[in-house]
N, C-alpha and C positions, 0 to 999 in steps of 0.2 A: 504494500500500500504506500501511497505516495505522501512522504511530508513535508508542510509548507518549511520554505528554508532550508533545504535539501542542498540549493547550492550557497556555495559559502565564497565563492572569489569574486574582490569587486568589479574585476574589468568584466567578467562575465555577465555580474550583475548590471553595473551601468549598461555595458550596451543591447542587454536583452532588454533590460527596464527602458531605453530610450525607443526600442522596436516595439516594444508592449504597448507602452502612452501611447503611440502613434497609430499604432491599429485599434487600440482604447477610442483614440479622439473621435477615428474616424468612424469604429461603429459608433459610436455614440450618437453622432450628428445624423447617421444614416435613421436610427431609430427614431430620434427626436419626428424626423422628417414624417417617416411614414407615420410614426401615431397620430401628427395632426386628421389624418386621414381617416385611423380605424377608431380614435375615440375622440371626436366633435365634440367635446363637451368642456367649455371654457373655464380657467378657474378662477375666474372672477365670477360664477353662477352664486349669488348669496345663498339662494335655497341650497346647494353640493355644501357649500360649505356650513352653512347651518348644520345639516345632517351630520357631514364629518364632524364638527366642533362638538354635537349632541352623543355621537358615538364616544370618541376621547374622552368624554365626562362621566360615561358610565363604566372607566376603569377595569373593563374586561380582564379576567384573569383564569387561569385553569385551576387553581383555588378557593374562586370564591364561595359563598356562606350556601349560596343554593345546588350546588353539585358533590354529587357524593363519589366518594375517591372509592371506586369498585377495584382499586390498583392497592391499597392498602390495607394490610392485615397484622397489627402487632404480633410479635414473639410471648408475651404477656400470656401466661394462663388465664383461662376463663371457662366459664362451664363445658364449654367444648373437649377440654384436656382430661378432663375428669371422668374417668371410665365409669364410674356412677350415673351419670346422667344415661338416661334411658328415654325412648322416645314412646314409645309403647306404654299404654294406660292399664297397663298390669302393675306398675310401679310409680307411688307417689312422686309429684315433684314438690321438694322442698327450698322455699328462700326463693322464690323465681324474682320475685321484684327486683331484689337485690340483685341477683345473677343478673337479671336484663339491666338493669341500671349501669352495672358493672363494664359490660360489654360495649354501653352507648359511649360511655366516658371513653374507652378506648379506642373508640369511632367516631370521634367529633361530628364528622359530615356527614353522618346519619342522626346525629341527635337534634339538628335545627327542624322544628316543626312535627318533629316522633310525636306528637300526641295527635296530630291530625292526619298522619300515614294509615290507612287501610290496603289491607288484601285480603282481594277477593275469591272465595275459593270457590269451584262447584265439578261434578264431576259424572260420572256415569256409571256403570257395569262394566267390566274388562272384557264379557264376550259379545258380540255384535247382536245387534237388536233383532228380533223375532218379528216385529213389526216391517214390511219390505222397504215400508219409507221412513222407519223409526231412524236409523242414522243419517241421513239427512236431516229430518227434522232437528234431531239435536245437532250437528255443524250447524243451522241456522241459527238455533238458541245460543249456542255458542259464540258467534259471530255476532251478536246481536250483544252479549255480556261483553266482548272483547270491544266492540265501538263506545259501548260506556265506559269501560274503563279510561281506553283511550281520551276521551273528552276529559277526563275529570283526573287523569294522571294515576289514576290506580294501578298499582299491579295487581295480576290474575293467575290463579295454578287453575289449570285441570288435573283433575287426578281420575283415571280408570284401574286402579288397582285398589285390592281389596286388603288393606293395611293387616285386621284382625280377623282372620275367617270366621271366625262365630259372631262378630257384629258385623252382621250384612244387613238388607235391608235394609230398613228406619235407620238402623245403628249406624250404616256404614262410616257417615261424613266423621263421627265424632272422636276415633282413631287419628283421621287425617289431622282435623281444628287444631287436635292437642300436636302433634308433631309440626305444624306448619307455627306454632308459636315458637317452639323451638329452634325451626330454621330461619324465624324472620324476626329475630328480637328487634328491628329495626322500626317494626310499625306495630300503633295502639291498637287498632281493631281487625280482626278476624270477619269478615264477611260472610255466611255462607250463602248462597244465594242456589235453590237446586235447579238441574238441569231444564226442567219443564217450564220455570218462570221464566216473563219475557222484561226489560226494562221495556215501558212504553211512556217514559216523559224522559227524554233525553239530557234536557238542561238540569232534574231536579238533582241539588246538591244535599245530603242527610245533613237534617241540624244537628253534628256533633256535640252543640253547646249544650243542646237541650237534653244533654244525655253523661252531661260531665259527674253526676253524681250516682252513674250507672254504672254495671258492667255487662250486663245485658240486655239485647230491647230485642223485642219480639212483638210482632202485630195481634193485641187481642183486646176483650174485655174482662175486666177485674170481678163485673157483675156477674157473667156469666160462667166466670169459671169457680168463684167462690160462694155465691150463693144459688146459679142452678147445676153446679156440679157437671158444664158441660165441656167435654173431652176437642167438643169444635172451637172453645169461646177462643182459642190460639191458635197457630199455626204454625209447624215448630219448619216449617221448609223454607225460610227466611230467617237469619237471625244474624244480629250482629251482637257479638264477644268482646268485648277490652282483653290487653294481652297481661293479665298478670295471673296473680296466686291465686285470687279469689275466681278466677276463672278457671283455673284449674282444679281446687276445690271440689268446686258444683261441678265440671265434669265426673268428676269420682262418683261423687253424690248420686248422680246424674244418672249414668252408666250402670248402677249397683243395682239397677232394676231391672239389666239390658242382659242378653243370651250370655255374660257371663258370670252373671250372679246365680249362686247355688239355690235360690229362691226363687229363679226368674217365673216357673209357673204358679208359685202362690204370690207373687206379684200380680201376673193377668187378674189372679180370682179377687185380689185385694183393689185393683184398679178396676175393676167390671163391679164392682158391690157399691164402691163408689159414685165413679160417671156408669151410671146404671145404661147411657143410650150408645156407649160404647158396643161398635159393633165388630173392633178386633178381638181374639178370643186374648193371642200373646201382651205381653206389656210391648208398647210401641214408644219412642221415644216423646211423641206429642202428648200422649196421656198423662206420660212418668213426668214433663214439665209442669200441665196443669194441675197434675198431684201436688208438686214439690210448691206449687206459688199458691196452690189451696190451704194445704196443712203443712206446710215447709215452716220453718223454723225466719226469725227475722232477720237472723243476719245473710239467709239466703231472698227472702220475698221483698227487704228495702235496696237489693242493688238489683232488682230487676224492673222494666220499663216493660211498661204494656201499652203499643204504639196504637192507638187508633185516631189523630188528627190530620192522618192523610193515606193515602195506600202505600204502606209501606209493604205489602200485599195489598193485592185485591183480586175478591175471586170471578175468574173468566164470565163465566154465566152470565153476571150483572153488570160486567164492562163491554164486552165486547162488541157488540151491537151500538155502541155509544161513539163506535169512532168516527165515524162522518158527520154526525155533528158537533165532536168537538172539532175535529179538522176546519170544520165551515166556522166555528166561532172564533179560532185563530186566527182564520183569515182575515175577519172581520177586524180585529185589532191590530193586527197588521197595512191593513188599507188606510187605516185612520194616522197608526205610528209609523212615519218615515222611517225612522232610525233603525225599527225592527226589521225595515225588507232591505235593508243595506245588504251588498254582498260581503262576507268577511273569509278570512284563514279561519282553518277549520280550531287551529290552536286557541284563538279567543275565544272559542264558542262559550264560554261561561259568562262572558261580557254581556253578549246580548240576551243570556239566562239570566241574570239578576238586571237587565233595562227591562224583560219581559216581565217581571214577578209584578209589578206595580199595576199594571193591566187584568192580570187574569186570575189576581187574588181570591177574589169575587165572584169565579166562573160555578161554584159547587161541583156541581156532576157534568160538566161540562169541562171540567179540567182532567187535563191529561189525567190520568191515573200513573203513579209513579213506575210499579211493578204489578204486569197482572200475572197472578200464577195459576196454570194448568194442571189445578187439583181433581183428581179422579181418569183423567183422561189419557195416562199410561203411554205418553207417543211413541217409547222403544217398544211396549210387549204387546201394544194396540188396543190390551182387555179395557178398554174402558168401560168408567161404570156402566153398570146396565141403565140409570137413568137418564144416563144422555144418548144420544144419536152419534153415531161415531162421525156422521158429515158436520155435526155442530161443533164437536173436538176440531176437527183437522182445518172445514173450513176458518173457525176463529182462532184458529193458530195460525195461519195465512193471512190472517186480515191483521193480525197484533203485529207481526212479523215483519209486514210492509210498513204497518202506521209505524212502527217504531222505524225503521230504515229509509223511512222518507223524511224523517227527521237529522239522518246523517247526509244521505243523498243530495240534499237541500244545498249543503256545501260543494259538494260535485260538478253542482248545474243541473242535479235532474231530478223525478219524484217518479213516482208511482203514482199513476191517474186513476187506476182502480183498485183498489185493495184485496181485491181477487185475482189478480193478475200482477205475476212477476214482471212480468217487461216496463220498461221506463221509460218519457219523454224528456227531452230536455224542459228548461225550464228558464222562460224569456223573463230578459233584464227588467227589473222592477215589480218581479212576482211578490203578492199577490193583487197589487192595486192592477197590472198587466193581465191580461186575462193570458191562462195557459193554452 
């Protein structure tokens, strides 16, 4: 390899250095020349130089306070080193706050904002769906989790492996939760969000704040699960977790009811004597939550939240049919708000989600629905309940699917004209005051 100052004699130097300047000068001039050419742009433009002066002021560095050094790992033990630590819910975790705590201070550039980092987790079965369009429909569920993420900076695991063979089913996720805390000490909440739910309000951001005294929030009523004992008043296929002790705790709790508790069948008969309209025979993991926030103890029933001020779920049946006119009511606020049919990068899109929030606070059931999820309707194994029509399943998983992706597409340039139909039109400058 070649190094600079290699030669050392000055006659040398001088007169290669007097050849060098001189073929220097003359590309140089050659260059000057032709740039006038390839970049026409004066520097005396005040707007270029505005810009430039605006850039130089915001001190660009590949350290700064919002980038996280994925290039840095101290030598420092940390729970990681500790052959103790177990990932599997067969084995208490002790001190977790501290051990997470532990590990952020060793990571600076993951601790700016750690209380408001989420990941999102949801996942499937490992062998392929028995239903012919059931994979499919879940890559579009998928795809549909992975553009929310996107807008809102989330990371996202799929996971199709089955962590603990005896919690399958209802059980499965809750294996993953607890090990995905462990591999991401880096963010507050755990997501799980299941394969069947769709996001269908694109812009809506979760009020964290309103959940700082939480470690759990789930979509239900307090009335209905405490005073009529019913096994529906929740729904345990949404749920967002805080990542500490106390969330690992009530998983134990939690779990003690689930396929590997030596009790697990005088739990069904103990949970069926209960929610009497329980129509699982086994304990299910939704029951054993309503059990736990029923006659649970307080220091598990005050850090849980029971979400019903917006669809943190909502169940398909009573949304679904609602989406062309909330479509048509957005429009409407849009024709009226300039600002909202600007076209933007798809990276702002939170920008114009909270200029939107002021307009359509007021809509009731005419606002987006945040998440609707496809309870009963089985899209991998197709057995949906008997009391639906399997075309009212599949077709309103087709119509959520679009309303939510014509929500992204919108940045693209293009939508989805019917919600029955995949295919797309572009979509002319100054939509929606512009007629499509």
């Amino acid at each position: 390899m070649a190094k600079f100052g290699s030669k050392n004699k000055s006659s040398i130097c001088a007169s290669n250095g007097c050849i060098f300047l001189g073929g220097a000068m003359s590309a140089l001039l050659l260059i000057w020349g032709l740039s006038s050419f390839i970049t026409p742009i004066p520097n005396s433009n005040p707007k270029f130089n505005s810009i430039a002066t605006n850039i130089k002021s915001l001190n660009f560095t590949t350290n700064n306070s919002f980038t996280q050094n994925l290039l840095y790992d101290p030598l420092d033990k940390t729970f990681y080193d500790d052959p103790q630590t177990c990932y599997t819910m067969d084995k208490p975790m002790k001190n977790w706050d501290e051990k997470r705590k532990e590990w952020l201070l060793l990571h600076p550039s993951f601790a700016a904002g750690a209380d408001q980092k989420i990941l999102v987790i949801t996942g499937s079965q490992p062998t392929k769906c028995d239903n012919p369009i059931g994979d499919h429909l879940l890559l579009r569920f998928f795809k549909n989790k992975v553009d929310y993420c996107r807008l809102h900076n989330h990371d996202i695991v799929y996971n199709n492996a089955l962590l603990d063979p005896n919690m399958d089913s209802y059980w499965a996720k809750y294996p993953m939760v607890r090990a995905a805390m462990l591999a991401h000490p880096e963010v507050e909440w755990i997501w799980w969000v299941d394969s069947d739910a769709v996001f269908t309000d694109m812009e809506f951001k979760l009020p964290l704040i309103r959940y700082k005294d939480h470690n759990l929030i789930v979509h239900g009523w307090e009335d209905l699960i405490k005073k009529e004992h019913s096994w529906t008043g929740l729904n345990a296929g949404v749920f967002l977790m805080r990542n500490c002790q106390w969330s690992m705790d009530f998983m134990d709790v939690w779990a003690s009811m689930g396929p590997n508790s030596p009790e697990y069948e005088k739990w069904g008969e103990r949970l069926r004597a209960i929610f009497t309209t329980k129509v699982v025979l086994d304990p299910d993991d939704q029951t054993a939550l309503a059990y736990l926030i029923a006659m649970g103890e307080d220091k598990w029933t005050s850090k849980i939240f029971l979400e019903d001020g917006f669809y943190f779920q909502g169940y398909w049946l009573e949304i679904s049919k609602m989406y062309d006119k909330m479509t048509k009511k957005y429009d409407e606020v849009e024709k009226r708000v300039e600002g909202l049919r600007r076209r933007h990068a798809e990276k702002v899109s939170e920008h114009y989600g909270e200029m939107r929030e002021k307009y359509i606070k007021d809509l009731g059931e005419l606002r987006r629905p945040f998440i609707t999820h496809f309870t009963g309707c089985q899209p991998c194994n197709g057995h949906h309940n008997p009391m639906y029509a399997a075309d009212d399943c599949w077709d309103s998983m087709e119509r959520a699917l679009n309303f939510a992706d014509n929500q992204v597409l919108r940045t693209f340039g293009f939508f989805h004209p019917n919600l029955l139909d995949k295919s797309v039109s572009p979509l002319p400058f100054g939509y929606p005051a512009a007629s499509a």
